[in-house]
N, C-alpha and C positions, 0 to 999 in steps of 0.2 A: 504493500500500500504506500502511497506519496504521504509526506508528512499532517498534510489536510485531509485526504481518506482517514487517517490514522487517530487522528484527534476527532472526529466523527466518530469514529467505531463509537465512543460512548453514549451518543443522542438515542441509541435507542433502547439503551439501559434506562436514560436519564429520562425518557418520556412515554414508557411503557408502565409503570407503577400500577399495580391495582389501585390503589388509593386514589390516581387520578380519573379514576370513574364517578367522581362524585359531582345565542348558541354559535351552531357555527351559521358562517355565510357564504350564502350560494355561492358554488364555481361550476361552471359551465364545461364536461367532460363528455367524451366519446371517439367513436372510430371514424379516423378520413384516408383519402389516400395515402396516407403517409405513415400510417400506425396510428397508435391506441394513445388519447387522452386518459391519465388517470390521476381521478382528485380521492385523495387519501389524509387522513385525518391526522391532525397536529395540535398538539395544547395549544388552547389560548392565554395570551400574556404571557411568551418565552421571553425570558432574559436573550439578549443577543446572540450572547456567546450558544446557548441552546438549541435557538434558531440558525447560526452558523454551521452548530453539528448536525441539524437535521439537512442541511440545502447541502451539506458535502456527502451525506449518507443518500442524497437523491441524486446524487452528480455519479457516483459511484455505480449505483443502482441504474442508471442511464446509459450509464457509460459500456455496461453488460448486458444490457436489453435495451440496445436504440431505438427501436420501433415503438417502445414504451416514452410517452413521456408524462413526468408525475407534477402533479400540481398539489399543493398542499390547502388544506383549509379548513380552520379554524374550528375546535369540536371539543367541548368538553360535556361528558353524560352527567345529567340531570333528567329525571324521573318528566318533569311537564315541558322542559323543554325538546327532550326524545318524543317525546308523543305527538307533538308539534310539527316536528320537523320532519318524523318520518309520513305524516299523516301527508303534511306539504310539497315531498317529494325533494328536499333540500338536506339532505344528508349525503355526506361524501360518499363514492364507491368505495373505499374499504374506511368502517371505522369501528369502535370499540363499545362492547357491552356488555354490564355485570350478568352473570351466572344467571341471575334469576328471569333477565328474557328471554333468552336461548330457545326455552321451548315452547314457550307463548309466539313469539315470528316463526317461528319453523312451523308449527301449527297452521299459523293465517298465512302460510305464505310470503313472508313479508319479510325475510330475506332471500336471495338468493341461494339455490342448491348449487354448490360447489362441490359437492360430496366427492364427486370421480373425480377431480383435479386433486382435492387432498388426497385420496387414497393411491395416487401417483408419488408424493413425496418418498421420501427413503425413508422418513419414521413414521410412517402413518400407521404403522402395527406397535409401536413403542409405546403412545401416551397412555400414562395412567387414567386405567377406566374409571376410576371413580371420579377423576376430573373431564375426562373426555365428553362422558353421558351427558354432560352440562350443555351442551352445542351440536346431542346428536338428534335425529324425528327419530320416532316410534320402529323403524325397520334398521336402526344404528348407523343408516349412515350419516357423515358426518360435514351436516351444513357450514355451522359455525365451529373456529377452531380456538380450542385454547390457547392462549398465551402467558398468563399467570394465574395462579393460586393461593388461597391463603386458608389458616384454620383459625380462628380468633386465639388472642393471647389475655394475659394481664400484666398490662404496661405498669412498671411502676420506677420512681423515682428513689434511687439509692441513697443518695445525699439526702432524702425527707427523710425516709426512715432512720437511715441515724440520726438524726437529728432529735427524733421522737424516742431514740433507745430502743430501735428495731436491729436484727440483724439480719442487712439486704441480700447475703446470701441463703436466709431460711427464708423468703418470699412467702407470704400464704398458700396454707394447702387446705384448706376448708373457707369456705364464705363467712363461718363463722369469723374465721381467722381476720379474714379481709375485714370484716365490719369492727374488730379490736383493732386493728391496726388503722384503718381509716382515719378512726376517733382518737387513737394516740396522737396518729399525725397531727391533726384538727387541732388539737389540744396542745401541742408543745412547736405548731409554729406558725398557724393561725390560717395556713393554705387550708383546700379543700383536700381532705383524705382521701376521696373518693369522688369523681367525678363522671357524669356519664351523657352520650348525647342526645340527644330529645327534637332535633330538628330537621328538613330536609330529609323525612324516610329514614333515617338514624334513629333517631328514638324504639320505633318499630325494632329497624333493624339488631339493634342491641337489647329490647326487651325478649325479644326471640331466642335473641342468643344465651340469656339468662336462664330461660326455662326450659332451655334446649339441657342448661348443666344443671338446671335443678329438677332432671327425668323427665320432663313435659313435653307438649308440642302445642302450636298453636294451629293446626292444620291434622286431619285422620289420616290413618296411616295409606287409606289409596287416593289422597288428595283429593275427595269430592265434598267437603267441606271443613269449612273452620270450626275450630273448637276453645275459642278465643271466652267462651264465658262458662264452659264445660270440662275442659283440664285444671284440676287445682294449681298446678306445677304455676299459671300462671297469676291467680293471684297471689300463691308464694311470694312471687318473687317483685311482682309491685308494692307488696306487705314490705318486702326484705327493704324497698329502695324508700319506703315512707320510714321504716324506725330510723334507718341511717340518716334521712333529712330531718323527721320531726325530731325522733327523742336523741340521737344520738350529734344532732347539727356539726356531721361531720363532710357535707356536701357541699360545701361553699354558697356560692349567691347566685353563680351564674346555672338557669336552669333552660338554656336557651342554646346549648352547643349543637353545633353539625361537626362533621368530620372535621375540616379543615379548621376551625375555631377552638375545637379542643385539643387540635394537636398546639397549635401556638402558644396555651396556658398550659401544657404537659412539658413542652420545650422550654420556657420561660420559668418554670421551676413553682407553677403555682397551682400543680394538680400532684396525689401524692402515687394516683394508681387509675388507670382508667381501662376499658375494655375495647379493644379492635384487633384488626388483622395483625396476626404476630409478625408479619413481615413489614410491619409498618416503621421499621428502625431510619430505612434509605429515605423515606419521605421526611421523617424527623429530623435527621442530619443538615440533608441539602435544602430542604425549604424552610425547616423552622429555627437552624443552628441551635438542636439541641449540644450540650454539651456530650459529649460521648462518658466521660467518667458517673456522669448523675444517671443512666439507663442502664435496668434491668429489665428482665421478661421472663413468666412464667406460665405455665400451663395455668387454663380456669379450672378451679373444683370441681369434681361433680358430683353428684349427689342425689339421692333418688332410688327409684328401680332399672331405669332406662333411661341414663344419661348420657349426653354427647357432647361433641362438640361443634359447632355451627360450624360450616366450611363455605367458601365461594370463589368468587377469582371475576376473569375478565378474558371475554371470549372477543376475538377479530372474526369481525361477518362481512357479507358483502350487499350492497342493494341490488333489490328487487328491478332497479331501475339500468341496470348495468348489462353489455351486452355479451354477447360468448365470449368475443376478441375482450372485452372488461376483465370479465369473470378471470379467464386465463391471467391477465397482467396483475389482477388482483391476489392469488393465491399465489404467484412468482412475488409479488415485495410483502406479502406477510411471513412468506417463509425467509425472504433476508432479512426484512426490519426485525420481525419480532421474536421468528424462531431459530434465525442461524446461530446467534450469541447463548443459544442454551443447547445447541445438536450440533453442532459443526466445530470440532476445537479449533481449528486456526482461529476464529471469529469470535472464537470465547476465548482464547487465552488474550488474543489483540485485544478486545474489549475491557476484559478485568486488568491487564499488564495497564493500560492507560487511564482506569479507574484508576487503578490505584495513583499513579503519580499524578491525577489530578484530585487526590484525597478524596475519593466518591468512596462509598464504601462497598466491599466485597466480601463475600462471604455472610450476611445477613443470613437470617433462615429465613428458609418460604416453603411453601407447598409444591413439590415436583408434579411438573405438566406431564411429564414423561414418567416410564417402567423404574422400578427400584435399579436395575443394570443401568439404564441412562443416567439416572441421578446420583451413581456412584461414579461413573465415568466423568462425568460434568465434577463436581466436589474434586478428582483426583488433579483435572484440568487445572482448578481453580486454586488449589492449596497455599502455592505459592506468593499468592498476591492476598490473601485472607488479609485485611483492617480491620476489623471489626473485633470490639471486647466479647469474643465468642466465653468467655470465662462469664458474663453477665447475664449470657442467655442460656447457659447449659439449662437454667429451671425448666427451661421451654425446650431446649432442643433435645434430651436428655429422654422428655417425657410425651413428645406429642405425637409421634407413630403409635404410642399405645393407646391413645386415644380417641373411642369411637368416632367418625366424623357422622354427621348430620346433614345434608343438604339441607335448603331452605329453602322456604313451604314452595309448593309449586304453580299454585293460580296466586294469578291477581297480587304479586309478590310486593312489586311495590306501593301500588293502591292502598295495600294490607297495612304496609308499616305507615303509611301514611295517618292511619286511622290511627294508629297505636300510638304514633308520635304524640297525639293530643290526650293520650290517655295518661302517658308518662309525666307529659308537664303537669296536669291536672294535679295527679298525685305528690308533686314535688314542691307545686306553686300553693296548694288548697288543704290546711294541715288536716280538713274535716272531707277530703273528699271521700266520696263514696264508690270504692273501687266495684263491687259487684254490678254496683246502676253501670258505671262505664265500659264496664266487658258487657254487658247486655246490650250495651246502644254501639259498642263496636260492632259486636256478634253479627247483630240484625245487619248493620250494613255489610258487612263480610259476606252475611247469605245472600244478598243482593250482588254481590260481586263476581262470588263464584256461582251464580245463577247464569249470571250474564255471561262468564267464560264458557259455561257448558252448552247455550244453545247455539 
């Protein structure tokens, strides 16, 4: 590679994140005599330097497929603005979506079947089935393809707990545990113990996930309805999230986070433990300048009969709206952008070799897209270039193959957490609310939800 290929190889470390799934504006693509237009999806608001690695990772990319040429533009997933935009027909030809639509579009149509172009690549027999199913229709093949994964973690802050007289390599191992340490923290340095999100389908999202580890589901086990005011496991664990706010006022003030908002008070050193994707350390680092000595990570409790752990990730699809010659050029730059740097070692040793001397970090844990043999082969690639205080996360990486994963629920996924998000703030913001009323007025609209998925 030239020295600006080179310095690219990281852009698509750098803009592939699960976490950046949390609009864009039209660009105008397609096939003329010359070869294939292709508009492909790029964060909005890159730093320069970002944007320079992505135009030299498309020069590259160009440079190998001339008849290809790629237009970038502008896309980041949100729940009303995807619905928007795909409805509009202004969604780029290839761009990125959480786990939980995969099979809601593949259903309606409403991506493109690429299935026989992926089952063309060299690893289309490697990826990890339990992340794959995420992006495949009902007869397994496979529409949408993975790109990342994650299993939720418990983010916590090391410099809080000592401070509180914790010791941050015993990390809680029960909830109990969590809700004594919360309140130590609360207590001996005035941050929040325990923080958790409530906005933007987050709320949802992470109340799911609680009663995913406290045995529960909010969904029956063949997905044809919710059971949002019929599983105890869930008002457990709204009960759990009210003592820690009311009696134990170890949750701080702010009840109003989304993803991106509570990582910046997690970074900033004014949350002491909060709940997300365990791979969420590289978003920490590079967008919020956590400090790396104040981060640990630990598996969540579980507890129950039939407890798990929430799992998800971030699938690359292609639109509905894109033609053969599309489709083709589209599964040729997901397989360099997003999948060469996890299957291909030249591509991953370049990539990680130039993380690291631009201090990105390497070696995070995350959820393998791919077979246990690929994601030992990848780790052996990578060893060398390791940054990351892999000593901080042993709680987590130690412990979270053994632990059952969960997908999350499968109708009406976002809709769902949407409802739940007002259920959580209620409970956090209202010391008298009435959690049974609020699963009953969620319930009912959740049967209206998954009424409407099923006809």
């Amino acid at each position: 590679m030239t020295s600006t290929i080179r310095r690219a190889a990281i852009g698509a470390l750098a803009l592939t994140s699960t976490a950046a799934l949390l609009a864009g504006c039209a660009a105008a693509g397609g096939d003329s005599g010359d070869g294939v237009t292709l508009t492909v999806a790029i964060d909005a608001g890159l730093e320069q330097e970002a944007r320079d690695n992505f135009d030299a990772r498309v020069e590259e990319f160009e440079k190998d497929n001339p008849d290809i040429t790629v237009e970038a533009q502008e896309y980041t997933w949100t729940a009303p603005t995807f619905t928007t935009d795909l409805a509009g027909g202004t969604l780029p030809d290839v761009f990125t979506i959480p786990f939980t639509d995969g099979r809601g579009l593949i259903a309606n149509e409403q991506i493109a079947d690429v299935s026989a172009l992926v089952a063309d690549l060299p690893y289309a027999d490697r990826f990890n089935p339990n992340v794959a199913q995420a992006g495949q229709a009902a007869d397994g093949s496979q529409w949408a393809i993975p790109i990342a994964a994650y299993g939720q973690g418990l983010h916590y802050n090391r410099t809080l707990f000592e401070a509180a007289g914790l010791d941050p390599d015993a990390p809680p191992a029960t909830w109990d545990e969590v809700r004594e340490a919360a309140k130590a923290i609360s207590d001996a340095t005035g941050e929040a113990g325990y923080a958790t999100m409530t906005s933007g389908n987050t709320g949802g999202w992470i109340l799911t996930t609680l009663v995913n580890a406290f045995g529960g589901s909010t969904e029956d086990a063949d997905a044809s309805a919710p059971t949002i005011d019929s599983d105890p496991a869930v008002a457990e664990a709204l009960e759990y999230l009210h003592e820690m706010r009311w009696a134990d006022d170890s949750m701080g003030a702010n009840f109003l986070y989304d993803w991106g908002t509570i990582n910046q008070d997690f970074a900033a050193g004014r949350i002491g433990m909060y709940v997300s994707g365990g791979g969420n350390y590289g978003n920490l680092v590079t967008q919020n300048e956590l400090n790396p000595d104040d981060y640990g990570l630990t598996v969540l409790p579980l507890q129950g009969d039939e407890p798990g752990l929430l799992g998800g990730g971030t699938l690359a699809a292609v639109s509905p709206k894109a033609s053969e010659a599309q489709q083709e050029a589209a599964v040729k730059w997901i397989d360099f952008y997003y999948l060469a740097k996890l299957a291909d070692e030249a591509t991953v040793v370049e990539t990680v070799e130039l993380a690291d001397s631009l201090d990105q970090p390497v070696g995070a844990p995350e959820l393998p897209i791919f077979d246990a043999e690929q994601y030992a082969q990848y780790q052996e690639w990578i060893a060398p270039f390791v940054n990351v205080p892999v000593d901080q996360m042993a709680p987590y990486t130690d412990a979270i193959f053994d632990q059952p994963l969960i997908a999350e629920p499968r109708v009406a996924t976002q809709d769902v957490y949407a409802l739940l998000d007002t259920v959580v703030q209620s409970v956090l913001t209202d010391e008298n609310a009435d959690i049974p009323a609020l699963l009953a007025d969620a319930q009912a609209q959740a049967e209206a939800l998954y009424e409407k998925a099923g006809s």
